[in-house]
N, C-alpha and C positions, 0 to 999 in steps of 0.2 A: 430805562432811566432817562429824565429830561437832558437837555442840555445846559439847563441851570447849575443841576445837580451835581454834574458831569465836573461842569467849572469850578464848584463851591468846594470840590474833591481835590481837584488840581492846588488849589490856592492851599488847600488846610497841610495834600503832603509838603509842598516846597514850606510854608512856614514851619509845620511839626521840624522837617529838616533842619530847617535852620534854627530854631530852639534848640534840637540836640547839639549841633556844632558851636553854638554859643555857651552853650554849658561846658564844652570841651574844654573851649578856650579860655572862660572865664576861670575854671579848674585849673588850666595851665600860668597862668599867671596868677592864680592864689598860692599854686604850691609854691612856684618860682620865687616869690615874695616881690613881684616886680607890681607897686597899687598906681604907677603913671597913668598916663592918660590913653593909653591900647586898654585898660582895664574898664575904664571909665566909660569910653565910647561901647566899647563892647556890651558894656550895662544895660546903657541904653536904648542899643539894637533889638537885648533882648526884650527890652519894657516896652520896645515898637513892636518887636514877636510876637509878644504876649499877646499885646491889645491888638493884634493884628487877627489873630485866631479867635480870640474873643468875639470880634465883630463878624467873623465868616460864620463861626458857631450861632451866632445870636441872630443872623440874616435867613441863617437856614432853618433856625427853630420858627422865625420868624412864619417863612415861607408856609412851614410843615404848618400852622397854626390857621392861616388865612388857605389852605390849601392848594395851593401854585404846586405843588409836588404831588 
């Protein structure tokens, strides 16, 4: 496996990670009924999450497509 790949692997477990702990949390403070601003930022973390994996997913299809893997 390249060293590209090797990378693009690192970056998707620590984000997937951190999607599931943001779901944790955003869970914990849904049940809690606490919608302040710890709820809010956390939101956003995740919609950085999201789009963060989105773009590793999409670099690597990229990759896979133009052959570099």
């Amino acid at each position: 496996m390249s060293v590209a790949a090797e990378q693009h692997r690192y970056f998707l477990t620590v984000l997937v990670w951190a999607l599931l702990l943001e779901i944790f949390v955003v869970w914990y403070y849904i049940s809690k009924g606490d919608f302040g601003f710890m709820l809010q930022m956390t939101a956003i973390l995740m919609a950085i999450t999201v789009l963060g994996i989105y773009a590793v997913i999409h670099k690597v299809r990229k990759e896979i497509k133009e052959g570099y893997m």
